[in-house]
C-alpha positions, 0 to 999 in steps of 0.5 A: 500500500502507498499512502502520500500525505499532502498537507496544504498550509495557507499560513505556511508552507505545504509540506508532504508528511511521512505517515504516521497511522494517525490524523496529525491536529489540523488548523482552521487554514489547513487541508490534508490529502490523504491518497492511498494506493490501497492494497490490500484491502487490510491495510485500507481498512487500518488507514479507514479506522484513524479516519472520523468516522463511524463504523457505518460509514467507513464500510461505505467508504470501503465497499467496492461498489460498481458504478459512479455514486455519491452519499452525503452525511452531515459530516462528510461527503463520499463519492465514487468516480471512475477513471477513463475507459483507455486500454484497460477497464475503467478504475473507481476512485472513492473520495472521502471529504471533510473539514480540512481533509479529503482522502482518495482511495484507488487500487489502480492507477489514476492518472487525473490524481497523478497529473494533480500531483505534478501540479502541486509541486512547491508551495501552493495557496491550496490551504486557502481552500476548504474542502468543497473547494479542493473537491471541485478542483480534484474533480476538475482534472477529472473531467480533463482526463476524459478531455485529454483522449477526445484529442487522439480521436480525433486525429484519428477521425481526421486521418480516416478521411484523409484516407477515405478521399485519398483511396476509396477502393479500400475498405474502411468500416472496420476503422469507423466501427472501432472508432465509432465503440471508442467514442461510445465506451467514452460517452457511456463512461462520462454519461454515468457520472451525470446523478454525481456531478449533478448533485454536487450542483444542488443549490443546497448541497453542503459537503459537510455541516457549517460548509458554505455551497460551493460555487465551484461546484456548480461550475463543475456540472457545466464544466461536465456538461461541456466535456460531454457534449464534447464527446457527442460532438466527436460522435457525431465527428464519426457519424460524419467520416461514416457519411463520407465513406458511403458517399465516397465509395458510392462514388467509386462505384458510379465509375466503376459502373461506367466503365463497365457501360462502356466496354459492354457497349464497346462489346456489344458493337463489335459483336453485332458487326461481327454478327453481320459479316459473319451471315451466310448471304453470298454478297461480294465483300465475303469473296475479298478474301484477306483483304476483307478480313483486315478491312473488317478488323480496320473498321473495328479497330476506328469503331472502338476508337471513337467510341472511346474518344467519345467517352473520354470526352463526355468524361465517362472513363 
């Protein structure tokens, strides 16, 4: 298990404490974050146990439930999220804040709690900031973890069209259909998150008793709604390549049929003039021996280079 203690001092200066197995005394203008890498379950529960707490409410906090959630007591608020759907399953992160104190647990990497970490390098004015406030801010990176992987998407979307325009002939649903689950494995992820971001936003939601609402809070439900209506906006992005790929492979075949036109044309000239001098009426030209037959070949080679000359003029090959 791997426990980082960072205490944010807005008298003084933020200092990252070795853990000792008990809260140290906190002032009015500090915060402590607690983030435990925890595993295994044992030793999460003996960090859960120096926590404020009653029996009842630690096994909340330590119940590994599926699925975004958020719970509320006159204390404390405890809420669930989980990380972004990327190469491996979604990990949850549970988040316990208090006065003065947040704590987050995770038994997998968390790469927004990392990327706030390397944020908060040096002195900060975080100890200015309550709990709600740290809360939103924690959440805030949150959403930019889920931002951070609609840029790589679409990069993707665009180099698919570029391919689409530049090579129609191939067969590119394959593409479109991964990226089409990608988007919507996101989209789903963001969307379960909704009831908690929505309810941090209550105009009467207090993380615990004596807080303030925080307006950051509020801030925050807009701030999902943009990331998820980003998301949708990707969607729609592949929707569009989609739209693109038909309309582009509709095209490929509109030529594909005209040059199939043109030759069965081409064939079916040259077949009836065949047919014609192939009948058995003793008319003169059938007597002009090799001479006739060159003449024959002659009149179809000048056929079958005007009607090409014609198609290529009309544009049709």
């Amino acid at each position: 298990m791997t426990i980082t203690a960072l205490l944010f001092d807005a008298d003084g200066q933020d200092a990252q404490l070795d853990w000792t197995g008990t809260l140290p005394p906190l002032k009015p203008h500090q915060l402590l974050w607690l983030d435990l890498d925890a595993e295994p379950a044992e030793s999460e529960q003996a960090v859960l146990a120096v926590l404020p707490l009653d029996p009842t409410d630690q096994a909340a906090l330590h119940r590994h439930t599926p699925g975004p959630r958020l719970l509320y007591r006159t204390d404390h608020t405890q809420l669930s999220v989980n990380t972004p759907p990327e190469q491996s399953a979604q990990a949850p992160v549970r988040i316990l804040a208090a006065k003065n104190l947040v704590v987050t647990l995770h038994a997998e990497p968390a790469p927004f709690l990392k990327a706030l970490h390397q944020q908060l390098r040096g002195d900060t004015q975080l100890g200015q900031l309550d709990a709600a406030a740290f809360l939103a801010v924690l959440l805030n990176y949150h959403l930019e973890s889920y931002y951070a992987l609609l840029s790589p998407l679409e990069d993707s979307i665009d180099r698919l069209d570029e391919h689409i325009l530049r090579d129609p002939a191939r067969n590119h649903l394959a593409d479109l259909v991964r990226l089409r689950q990608r988007v919507s494995v996101l989209r789903r992820a963001l969307g379960a998150h909704r009831m908690v971001y929505a309810g941090l936003a209550s105009p009467e939601f207090t993380v615990f008793q004596g807080d303030q609402p925080e307006t950051l809070l509020t801030r925050l439900f807009q701030q999902y709604q943009h990331a998820y209506e980003a998301i949708s906006h990707t969607r729609e992005m592949v929707l569009g390549s989609f739209d693109l790929y038909m309309t582009s492979t509709g095209q490929h075949t509109n030529e594909i049929m005209r040059v199939l036109t043109v030759v069965t044309v081409l064939l079916g000239l040259l077949g009836v003039l065949a047919g014609i001098l192939g009948t058995n009426f003793q008319a003169g030209i059938f007597k002009s021996g090799e001479h006739g037959f060159r003449l024959m070949l002659g009149g179809m080679f000048l056929l079958l280079v005007s009607i090409l000359s014609l198609a290529r003029w009309r544009r049709w090959l």
